[in-house]
C-alpha positions in Angstrom: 1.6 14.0 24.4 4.7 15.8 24.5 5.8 18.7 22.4 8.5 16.9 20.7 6.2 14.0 19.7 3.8 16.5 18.3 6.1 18.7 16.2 7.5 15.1 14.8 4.0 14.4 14.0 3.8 17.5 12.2 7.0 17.4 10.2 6.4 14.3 8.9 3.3 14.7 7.9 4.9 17.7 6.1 7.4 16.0 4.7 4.6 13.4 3.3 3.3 16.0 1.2 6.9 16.7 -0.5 7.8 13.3 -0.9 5.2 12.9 -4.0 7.8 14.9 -6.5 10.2 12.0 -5.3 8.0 9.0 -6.0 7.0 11.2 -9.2 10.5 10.5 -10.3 11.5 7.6 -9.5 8.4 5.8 -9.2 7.3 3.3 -6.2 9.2 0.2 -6.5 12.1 2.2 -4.8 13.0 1.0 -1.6 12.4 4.5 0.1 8.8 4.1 -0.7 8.4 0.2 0.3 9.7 0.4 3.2 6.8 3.4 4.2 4.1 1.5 6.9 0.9 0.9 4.8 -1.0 4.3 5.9 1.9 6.2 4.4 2.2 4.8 1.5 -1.6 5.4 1.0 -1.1 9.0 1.9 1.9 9.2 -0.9 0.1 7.7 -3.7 -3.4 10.0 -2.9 -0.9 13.0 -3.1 0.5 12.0 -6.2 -2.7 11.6 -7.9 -3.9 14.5 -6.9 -0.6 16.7 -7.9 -0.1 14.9 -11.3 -2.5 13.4 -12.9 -0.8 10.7 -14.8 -1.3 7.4 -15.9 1.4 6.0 -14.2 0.4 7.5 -10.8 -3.1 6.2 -11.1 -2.3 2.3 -11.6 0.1 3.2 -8.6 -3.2 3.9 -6.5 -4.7 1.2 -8.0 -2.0 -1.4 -7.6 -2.2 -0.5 -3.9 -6.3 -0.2 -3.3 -6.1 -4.7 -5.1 -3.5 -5.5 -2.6 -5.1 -4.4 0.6 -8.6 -5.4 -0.9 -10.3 -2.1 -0.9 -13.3 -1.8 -2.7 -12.9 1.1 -5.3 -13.1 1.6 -8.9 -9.9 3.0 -9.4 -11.1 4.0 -13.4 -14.0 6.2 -11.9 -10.8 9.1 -11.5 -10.3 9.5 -15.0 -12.7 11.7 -15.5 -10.9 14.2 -12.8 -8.0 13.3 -14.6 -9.2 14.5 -17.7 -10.7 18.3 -16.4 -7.5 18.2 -14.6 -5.7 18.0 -18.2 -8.3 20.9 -19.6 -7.5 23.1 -16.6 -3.8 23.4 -16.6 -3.8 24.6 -20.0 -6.0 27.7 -19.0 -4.8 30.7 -16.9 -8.3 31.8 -15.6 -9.4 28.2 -14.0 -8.6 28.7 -10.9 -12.2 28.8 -9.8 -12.7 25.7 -11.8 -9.9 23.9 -10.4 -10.7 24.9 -6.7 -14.3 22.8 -7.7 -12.9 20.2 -9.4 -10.5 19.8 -6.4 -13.6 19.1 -3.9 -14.8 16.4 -6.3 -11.8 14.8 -6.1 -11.6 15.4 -2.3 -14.4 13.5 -1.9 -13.5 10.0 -4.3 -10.4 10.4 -2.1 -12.1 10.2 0.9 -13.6 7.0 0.1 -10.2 5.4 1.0 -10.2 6.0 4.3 -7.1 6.6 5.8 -5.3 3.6 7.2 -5.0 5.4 10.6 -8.7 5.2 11.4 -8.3 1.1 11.8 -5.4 1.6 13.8 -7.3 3.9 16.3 -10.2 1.8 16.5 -8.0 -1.3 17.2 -6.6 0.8 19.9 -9.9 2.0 21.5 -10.8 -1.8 21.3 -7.8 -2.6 23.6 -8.6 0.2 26.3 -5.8 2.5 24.7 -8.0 5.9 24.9 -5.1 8.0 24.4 -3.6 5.4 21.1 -7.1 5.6 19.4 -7.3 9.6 19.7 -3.6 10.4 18.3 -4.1 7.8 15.4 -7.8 8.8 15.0 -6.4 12.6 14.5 -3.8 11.6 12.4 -6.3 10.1 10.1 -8.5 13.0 10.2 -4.7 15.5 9.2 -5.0 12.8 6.4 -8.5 13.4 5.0 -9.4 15.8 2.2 -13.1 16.9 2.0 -15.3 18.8 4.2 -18.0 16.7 4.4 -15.4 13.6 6.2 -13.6 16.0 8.2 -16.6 17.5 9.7 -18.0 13.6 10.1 -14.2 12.1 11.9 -14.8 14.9 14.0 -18.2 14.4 15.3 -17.6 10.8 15.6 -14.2 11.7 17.7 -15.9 14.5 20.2 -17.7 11.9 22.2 -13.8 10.7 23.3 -12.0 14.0 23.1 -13.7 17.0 24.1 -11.1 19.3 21.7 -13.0 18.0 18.8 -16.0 20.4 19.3 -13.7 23.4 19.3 -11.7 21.9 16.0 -15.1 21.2 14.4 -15.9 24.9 15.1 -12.9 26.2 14.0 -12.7 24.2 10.8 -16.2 25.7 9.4 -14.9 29.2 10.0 -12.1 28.0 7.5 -14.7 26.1 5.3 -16.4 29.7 5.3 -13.3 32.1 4.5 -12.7 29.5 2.0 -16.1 30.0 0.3 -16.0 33.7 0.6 -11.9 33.9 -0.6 -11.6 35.2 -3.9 -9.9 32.9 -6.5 -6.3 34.5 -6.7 -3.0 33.3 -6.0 -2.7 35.6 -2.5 -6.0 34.7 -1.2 -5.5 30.8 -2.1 -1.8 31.2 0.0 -3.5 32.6 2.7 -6.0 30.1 2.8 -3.3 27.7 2.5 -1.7 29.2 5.4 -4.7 29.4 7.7 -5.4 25.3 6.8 -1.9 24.6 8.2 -2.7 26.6 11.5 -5.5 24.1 12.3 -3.8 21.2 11.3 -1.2 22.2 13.7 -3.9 22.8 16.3 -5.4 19.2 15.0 -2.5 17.4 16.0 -1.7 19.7 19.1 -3.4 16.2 21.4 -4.7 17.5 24.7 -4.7 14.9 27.3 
């Protein structure tokens, strides 16, 4: 893959995770948002949950989860919702919230990102190279450790980078777990996720 494809990749993957505070105003039935492919719309409406925790933003989710048939209780967030509420009314959560965050990681998780299908589709044609971009995309997409780590085992047979990327991400996982709770350490760890995601989609052939 070239360099040009990959920095696209990665700017608009960036630009996914602005383009919540858009949606957040002017909702989804704008045509900006429908005219998103399916996969991005998903990754939209998870990052608006997760951001702000309304009401509105939840039957968003769940609006889109009936239509493509998935199979989760949408309802089974509220209670994240709800500690979310408690949280960001106290200035000493941050601990709290970084917990509460990999909860919610996980029931995020559950909808698997849309670019997993596509790269087994792929792999089902012959397209090796196809299902390892998509299949890396998906993983940029995920949100817990525990289906990172997982997309990456199940990837390494294909694409030999994975092993190194599984590596690199428990060093994170561990600087994480170690970071103290403050605003500088959480931007540095904020900083030092973006270097592997930019590694992640950095496709050797």
């Amino acid at each position: 893959m070239s360099a040009s494809a990959i920095f696209t990749i990665i700017i608009c993957l960036i630009l996914l995770r602005v383009f919540w505070l858009k949606i957040k105003a002017s909702g989804t039935q704008n045509e900006q948002f429908r005219n998103l492919p399916a996969k991005d719309q998903l990754a939209v409406l998870k990052e608006c949950l997760l951001n702000n925790p309304t009401e509105r933003n939840l039957q968003n989710l769940g609006r889109f989860i009936s239509e493509k048939g998935l199979d989760l209780d949408i309802e089974s967030y509220r209670p994240f919702m709800k500690k979310q509420m408690e949280l960001s009314h106290r200035k000493d959560a941050l601990a709290e919230d970084n917990e509460l965050f990999a909860l919610e990681s996980i029931w995020m998780d559950r909808m698997e990102p849309l670019e997993f299908q596509e790269g087994r589709n792929a792999l089902a044609d012959g397209n090796k190279q196809e299902f390892v971009s998509r299949t890396l995309e998906g993983i940029s997409r995920l949100y817990s450790d525990e289906a990172i780590e997982k997309a990456l085992r199940e990837i390494e047979p294909h694409y030999p980078k994975a092993e190194k990327l599984l590596n690199s991400y428990k060093k994170l996982v561990q600087a994480r777990d170690i970071s103290d709770a403050d605003e500088k350490s959480l931007e540095t760890l904020r900083q030092l996720r973006f270097q592997w995601e930019e590694d992640l989609l950095n496709i050797q052939d």
